[in-house]
N, C-alpha and C positions, 0 to 999 in steps of 0.2 A: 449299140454294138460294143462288146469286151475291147477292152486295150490289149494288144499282142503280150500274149505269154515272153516274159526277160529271157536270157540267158544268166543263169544266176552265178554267179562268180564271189566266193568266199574264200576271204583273205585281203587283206589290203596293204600287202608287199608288193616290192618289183616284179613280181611273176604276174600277180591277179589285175596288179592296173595295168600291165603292160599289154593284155590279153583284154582287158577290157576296152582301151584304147584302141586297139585293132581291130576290132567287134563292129565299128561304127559304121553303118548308120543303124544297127542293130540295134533293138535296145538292150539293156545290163542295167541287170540289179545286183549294186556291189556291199557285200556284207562284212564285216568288220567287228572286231572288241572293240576298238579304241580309233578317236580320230584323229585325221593327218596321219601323222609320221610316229605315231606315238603307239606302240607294242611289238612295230616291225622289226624285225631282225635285221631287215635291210638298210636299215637307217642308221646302225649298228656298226657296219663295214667300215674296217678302214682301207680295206687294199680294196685297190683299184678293179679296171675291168682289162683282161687279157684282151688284145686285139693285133693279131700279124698284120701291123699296116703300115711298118717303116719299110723303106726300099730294100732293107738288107736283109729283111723277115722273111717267112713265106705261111701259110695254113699250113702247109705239112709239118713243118719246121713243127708250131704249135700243137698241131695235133701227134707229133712223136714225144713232147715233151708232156701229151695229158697222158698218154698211155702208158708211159715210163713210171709217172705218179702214181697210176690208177692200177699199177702190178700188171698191166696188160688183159684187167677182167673188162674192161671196157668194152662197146660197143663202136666195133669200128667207124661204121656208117654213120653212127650217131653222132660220133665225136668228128667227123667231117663236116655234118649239117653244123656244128656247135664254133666250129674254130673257120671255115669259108661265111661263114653269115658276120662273123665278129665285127668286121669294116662297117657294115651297115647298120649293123647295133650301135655302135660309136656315135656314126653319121645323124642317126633317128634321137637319139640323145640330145646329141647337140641342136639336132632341129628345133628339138624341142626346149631348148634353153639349158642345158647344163654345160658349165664353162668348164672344161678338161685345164688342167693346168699346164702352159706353157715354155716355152725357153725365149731368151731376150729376144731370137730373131722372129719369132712366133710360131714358130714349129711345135708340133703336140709334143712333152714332156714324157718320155719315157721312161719308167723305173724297173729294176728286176728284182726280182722275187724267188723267193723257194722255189727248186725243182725247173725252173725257165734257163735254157740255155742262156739268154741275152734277157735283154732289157725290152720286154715288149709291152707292161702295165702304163697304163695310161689312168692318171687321177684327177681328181676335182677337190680343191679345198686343201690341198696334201694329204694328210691322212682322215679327210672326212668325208668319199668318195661317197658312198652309202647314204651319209645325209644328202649330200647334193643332187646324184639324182634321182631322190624321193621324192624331195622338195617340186622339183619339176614336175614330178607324175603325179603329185599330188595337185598341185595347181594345174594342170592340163587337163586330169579326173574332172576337177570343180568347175572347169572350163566346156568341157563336153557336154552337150544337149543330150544325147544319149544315154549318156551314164548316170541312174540314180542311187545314188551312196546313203547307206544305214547304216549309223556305230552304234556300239552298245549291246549290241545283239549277242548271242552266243549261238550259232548253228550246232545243235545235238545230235541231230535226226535226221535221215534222210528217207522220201516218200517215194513210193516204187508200186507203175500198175504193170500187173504178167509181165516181172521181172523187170522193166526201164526205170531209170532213177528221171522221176517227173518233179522231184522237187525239193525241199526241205524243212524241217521242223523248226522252229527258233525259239530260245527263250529271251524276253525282254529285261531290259534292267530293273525293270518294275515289277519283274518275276510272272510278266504273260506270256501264253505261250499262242504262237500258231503256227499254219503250216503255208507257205508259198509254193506258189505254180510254176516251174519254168520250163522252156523249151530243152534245155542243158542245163545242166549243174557242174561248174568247174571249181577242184578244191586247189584253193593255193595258197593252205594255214601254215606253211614253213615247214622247220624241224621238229629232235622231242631230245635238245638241248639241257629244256626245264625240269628233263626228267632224272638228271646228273647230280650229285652235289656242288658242284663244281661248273659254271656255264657260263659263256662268252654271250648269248642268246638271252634274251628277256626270258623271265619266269615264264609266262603265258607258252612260248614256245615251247607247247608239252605235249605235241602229237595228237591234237585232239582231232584235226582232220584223218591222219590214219588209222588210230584207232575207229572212228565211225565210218572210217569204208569196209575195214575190217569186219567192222561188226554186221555191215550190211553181206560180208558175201565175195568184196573185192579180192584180187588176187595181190600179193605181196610179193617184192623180190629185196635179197640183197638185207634184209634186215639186222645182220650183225655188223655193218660196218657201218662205224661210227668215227671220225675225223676230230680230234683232239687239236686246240690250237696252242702250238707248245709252249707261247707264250702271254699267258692271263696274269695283270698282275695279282702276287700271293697276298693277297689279304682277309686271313682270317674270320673266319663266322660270317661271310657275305657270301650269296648265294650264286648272283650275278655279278661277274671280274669283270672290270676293264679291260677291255682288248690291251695289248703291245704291239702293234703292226709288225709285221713280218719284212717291210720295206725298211726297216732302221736296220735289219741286218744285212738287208741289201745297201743300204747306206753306210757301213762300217763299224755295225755294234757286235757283239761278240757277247757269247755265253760262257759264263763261267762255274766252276764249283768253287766250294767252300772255299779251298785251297787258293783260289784266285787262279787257278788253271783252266787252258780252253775246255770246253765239255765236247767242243765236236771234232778236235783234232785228231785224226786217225779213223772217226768212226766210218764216214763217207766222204770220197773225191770233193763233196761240194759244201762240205762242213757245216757252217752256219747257216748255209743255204741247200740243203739238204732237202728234201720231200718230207713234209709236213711229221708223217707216222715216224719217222725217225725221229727227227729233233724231239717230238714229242714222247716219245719213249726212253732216250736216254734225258730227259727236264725230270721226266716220272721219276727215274731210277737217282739222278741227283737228288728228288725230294725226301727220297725216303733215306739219304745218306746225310743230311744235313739244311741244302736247301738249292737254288738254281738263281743265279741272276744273269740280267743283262747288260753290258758296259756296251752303253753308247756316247759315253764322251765327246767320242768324235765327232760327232754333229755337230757339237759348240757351242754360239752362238747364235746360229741358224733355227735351233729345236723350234722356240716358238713359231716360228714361222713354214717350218716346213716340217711339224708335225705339231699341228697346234691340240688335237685332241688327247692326244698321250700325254704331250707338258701339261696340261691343266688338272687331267687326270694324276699326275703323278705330284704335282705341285699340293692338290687335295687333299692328297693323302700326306704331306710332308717331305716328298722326296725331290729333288733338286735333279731331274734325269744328265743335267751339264755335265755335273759333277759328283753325282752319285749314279751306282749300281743301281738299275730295279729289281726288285725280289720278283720271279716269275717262275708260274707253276701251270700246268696245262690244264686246260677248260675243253668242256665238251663242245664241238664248235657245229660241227655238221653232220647232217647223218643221210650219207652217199643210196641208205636204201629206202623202200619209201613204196606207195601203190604200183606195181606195175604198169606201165602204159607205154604203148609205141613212140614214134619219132612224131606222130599228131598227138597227144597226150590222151588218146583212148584208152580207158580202163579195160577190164574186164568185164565189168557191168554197160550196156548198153545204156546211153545217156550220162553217165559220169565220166566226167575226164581230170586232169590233175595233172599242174604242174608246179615247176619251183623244187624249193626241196622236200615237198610233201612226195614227190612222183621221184618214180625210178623210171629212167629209160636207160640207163646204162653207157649215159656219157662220160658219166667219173668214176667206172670202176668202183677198184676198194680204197683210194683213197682221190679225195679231191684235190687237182692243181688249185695252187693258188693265184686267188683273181679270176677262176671260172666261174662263181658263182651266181654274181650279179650277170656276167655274160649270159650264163643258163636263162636267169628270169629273162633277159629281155629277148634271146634268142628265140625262145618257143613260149614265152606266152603271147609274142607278135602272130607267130607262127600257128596256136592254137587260137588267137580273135579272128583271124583272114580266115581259118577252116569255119570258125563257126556264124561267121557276120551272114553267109549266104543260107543258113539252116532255117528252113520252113517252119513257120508256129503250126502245127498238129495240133491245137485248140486240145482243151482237157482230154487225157489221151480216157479211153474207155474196157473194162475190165474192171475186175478186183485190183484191192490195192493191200496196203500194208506200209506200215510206218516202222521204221528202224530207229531205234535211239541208243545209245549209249548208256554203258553203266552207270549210277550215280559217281561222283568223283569220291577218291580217300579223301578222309579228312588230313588236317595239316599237322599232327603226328606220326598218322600213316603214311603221309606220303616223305617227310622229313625219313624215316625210314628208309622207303624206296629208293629214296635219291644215293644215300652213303651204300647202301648197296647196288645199288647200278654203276656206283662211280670207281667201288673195291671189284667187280666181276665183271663191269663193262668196260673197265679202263683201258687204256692207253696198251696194258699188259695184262694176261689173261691167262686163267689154266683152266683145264679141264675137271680138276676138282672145285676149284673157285664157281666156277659156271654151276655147277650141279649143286652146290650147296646152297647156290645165291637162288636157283629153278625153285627148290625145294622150300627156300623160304619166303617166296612170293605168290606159292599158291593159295595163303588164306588173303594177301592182296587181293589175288583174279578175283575173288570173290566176293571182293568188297567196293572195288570199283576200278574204271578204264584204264585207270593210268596202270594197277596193278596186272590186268590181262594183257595193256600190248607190253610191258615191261617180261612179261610171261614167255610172250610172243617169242621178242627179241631175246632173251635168256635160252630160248630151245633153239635157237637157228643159229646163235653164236657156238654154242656145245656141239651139234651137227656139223660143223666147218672144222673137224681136227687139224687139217694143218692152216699154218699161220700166211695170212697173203693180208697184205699191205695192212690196212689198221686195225684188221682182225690178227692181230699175233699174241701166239699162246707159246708161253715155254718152254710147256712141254711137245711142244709140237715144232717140224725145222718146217723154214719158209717153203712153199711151192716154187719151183724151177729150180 
C-alpha cells in the first residue's frame, strides 16, 4: 500500500512553516532553495510583529491604523481576522520558544513604529526579530514527524488533472527533474523584491512562485503595489541593502538632507514616523537632490545592544551609527499584491492555495503597516495548516493532465537590465509615461523569460491605476480621496 499523497508546501519562510506546522498530524512535504534560515526574507526582518495585546491597546485601535496605511484599499474582514488573531500569534510563538524581548519587570517590551498610533511592536533579539522566529520554526519543522523537508530544489511547474493543481514539477541541484504527487499544493515563495535594483529581500526573492501560478491560469490582484522600505542602507553597486529598521526612528533618529535639515518636517503630522509610501518617497526625491541620511545618535551607547544587527551592519561598512549619519536610500521591500486568494488562502485554481507575501487577500491594501508582515505569515499560514490537516488524500486523482512550467529565466545581463528598469518605472514615484516606456521595453524580456513576463505583468497594472493611492503614486496623477 502507497504512503498518503503530502500536502506540498513550497517555500521555507514564516508563512510555509507556519502552515506546515499546523497541518500535523497531516503529512507535508516542504520544499525549499536553500536550508534553515538561509534565502528567507523572513529571517531578513528587523521589525517586530504588531500585536494589540497591552491593556491600553485594542484590534480595532490596530486594525484602523492598517487601514490608514493601507489607503483604505484593504479588506476589512480580513484585516480583522489579521489584527483579533495577533495575541495568539504572539502566544504560539512564544510556545514555541522565541523569547520577545522584555522590560526589567518582565513585561513584553513594546516599540512603535511607522504609521502605529502607540507603541504596540513586540521584538525578539531587538532588531533581529525575523531571525529569531525562524530559528524557532526551523527547529520545531526538524522537530515534527510529520513534516518532511527537501532543499535545493527549485519548483518550476505545477501538474494539473481536468483543471486541479495535483502536484508539482522540480528541478534538482544536480539538474533532475521530476514530478510530485500532492493532496494540496500551497505556495509560500515570498515577494519579487529581487526583481528591483534596489532590494531589502534576498536576490532569490524574484517572484518565482507567482509568476508560475500565473503561468498556470491563477487569478492575480493588486499587482502594482509595491512597498519600498525607505530606509536601505545606500551603498553603491550591491544589489541586496542592509535593512535600517524603522524602530530607530521610533527610538529617536531623524532623517535628513544634505543640508543637515529634517526631510520630514512639514511633510506629514507623523514626520519620521509617517506610513512607509511616504517617508519613502520624499528618501527617493532626497536621492535624486543629493542624498538621504539617518541621524540616530541618540541611541548612544545603547546601539549595540539594542539594535545589534544595523551596528554590525553599519560598523561593516565603516560607518560608526553612535556618531555618524547613515546614508539611506529606499529598497524595494514588499509587494502588497500577489495570487488572489480568500481569507482560507484558496486560489482560483482548485487545489492551489498561497499564502505569505506570494498571496493577496487584501489585508494590507496598497500599502503595508509596519510589523504586519511576519504577523500575516503566522496568522494565516496557521489558519491555512488547521483547513488543510483534515483534507482527505483522493489517491492519484484520475483524467488528463498537463504539466505547466515556467519560462526559462533571463540571463544575468537580461535581467540586470530589468531590474534598473523596474526600479526607474516601478519606484517609489511613477508616471504614466515612465510606465509606458518601461511596458514597451520589456516586451522582448516576456519573451525571453519569467521574470521578464510577470515584470510585464506588473508594468500593465501599474499604467491601468491612473490615480495615485498609497504606494502606487504617479505624478502625474492626484491621490484618490
Amino acid at each position: 500500500m502507497s504512503a498518503p499523497a503530502p500536502i506540498i508546501i513550497v517555500g521555507g519562510g514564516i508563512a510555509g512553516l507556519s502552515a506546515a506546522l499546523a497541518a500535523a498530524p497531516a503529512p507535508v512535504l516542504l520544499l525549499a532553495r536553500a536550508s534553515g534560515t538561509r534565502g528567507a526574507a523572513s529571517a531578513l526582518a528587523q521589525g517586530g510583529i504588531a500585536a494589540a495585546i497591552d491593556p491600553g491597546d485594542s484590534p480595532q485601535a490596530h486594525a484602523r491604523d492598517t487601514c490608514v496605511a493601507g489607503g483604505f484599499h484593504n479588506d476589512p474582514a480580513i484585516v480583522d481576522l489579521l489584527t483579533i488573531n495577533a495575541g495568539d500569534a504572539v502566544g504560539w510563538l512564544q510556545d514555541i520558544g522565541v523569547a520577545f524581548d522584555r522590560e526589567p519587570d518582565g513585561r513584553l517590551q513594546f516599540c512603535r513604529e511607522g504609521g502605529h498610533d502607540r507603541a504596540r511592536i513586540v521584538h525578539a533579539g531587538g532588531d533581529a526579530t525575523g531571525a529569531k522566529v525562524m530559528e524557532a520554526l526551523v527547529a520545531a519543522a526538524r522537530a515534527a514527524t510529520h513534516i518532511e523537508r527537501r532543499v535545493g530544489v527549485d519548483v518550476d511547474g505545477l501538474v494539473l488533472r481536468d483543471g486541479q493543481v495535483c502536484g508539482v514539477c522540480v528541478t534538482r541541484a544536480d539538474g533532475g527533474r521530476e514530478a510530485l504527487h500532492g493532496r494540496a499544493v500551497v505556495l509560500a515563495t515570498g515577494g519579487i523584491g529581487g526583481l528591483f535594483a534596489q532590494t531589502s529581500n534576498p536576490a532569490d526573492a524574484d517572484g518565482n512562485g507567482l509568476a508560475l501560478a500565473l503561468a498556470a491560469g491563477a487569478a492575480a490582484r493588486d499587482l502594482e503595489f509595491v512597498q519600498f522600505h525607505p530606509t536601505a542602507m545606500a551603498l553603491p553597486g550591491l544589489h541586496s541593502l542592509p535593512l535600517v529598521t524603522e524602530a530607530l526612528r521610533g527610538a529617536g533618529a531623524r532623517l535628513l538632507g544634505t543640508d543637515g535639515a529634517s526631510l520630514m518636517d512639514g511633510v506629514h503630522p507623523l514626520a519620521d514616523l509617517a506610513p512607509r509610501d511616504i517617508v519613502a518617497r520624499r528618501v527617493w526625491q532626497a536621492g535624486r537632490d543629493g542624498g538621504a541620511w539617518l541621524d540616530a545618535h541618540k541611541v548612544g551607547a545603547a546601539f549595540p545592544q539594542r539594535f545589534p544587527t544595523v551596528f554590525q551592519a553599519c560598523m561593516d561598512h565603516g560607518i560608526d551609527p553612535r556618531v555618524q549619519p547613515i546614508p539611506v536610500t529606499p529598497a524595494a521591500h514588499f509587494h502588497m499584491g500577489g495570487i488572489s486568494v480568500d481569507a482560507d488562502g484558496h486560489s482560483s485554481l482548485p487545489g492551489l492555495f498561497a499564502v505569505g507575501e506570494v498571496a493577496c487577500n487584501g489585508v494590507h491594501g496598497a500599502n503595508r503597516l509596519a510589523s504586519n508582515s511576519l504577523l500575516e505569515g503566522v496568522v494565516f499560514g496557521r489558519r491555512l495548516g488547521a483547513l488543510l490537516r483534515p483534507l482527505a488524500d483522493g489517491g492519484q486523482p484520475r483524467g488528463s493532465f498537463r504539466m505547466v512550467r515556467r519560462k526559462p529565466s533571463l540571463d544575468a545581463a537580461q535581467l540586470d537590465y530589468l531590474r534598473a528598469l523596474m526600479m526607474q518605472a516601478m519606484g517609489p514615484l511613477r508616471s504614466g509615461a515612465t510606465l509606458q516606456a518601461a511596458l514597451q521595453d520589456c516586451t522582448e524580456l516576456a519573451g525571453s523569460g519569467w521574470q521578464g513576463e510577470l515584470a510585464q505583468r506588473m508594468l500593465g497594472e501599474a499604467l491601468r491605476r491612473t490615480a495615485s493611492l498609497g504606494a502606487h503614486y504617479r505624478s502625474d496623477a492626484p491621490p484618490v480621496g
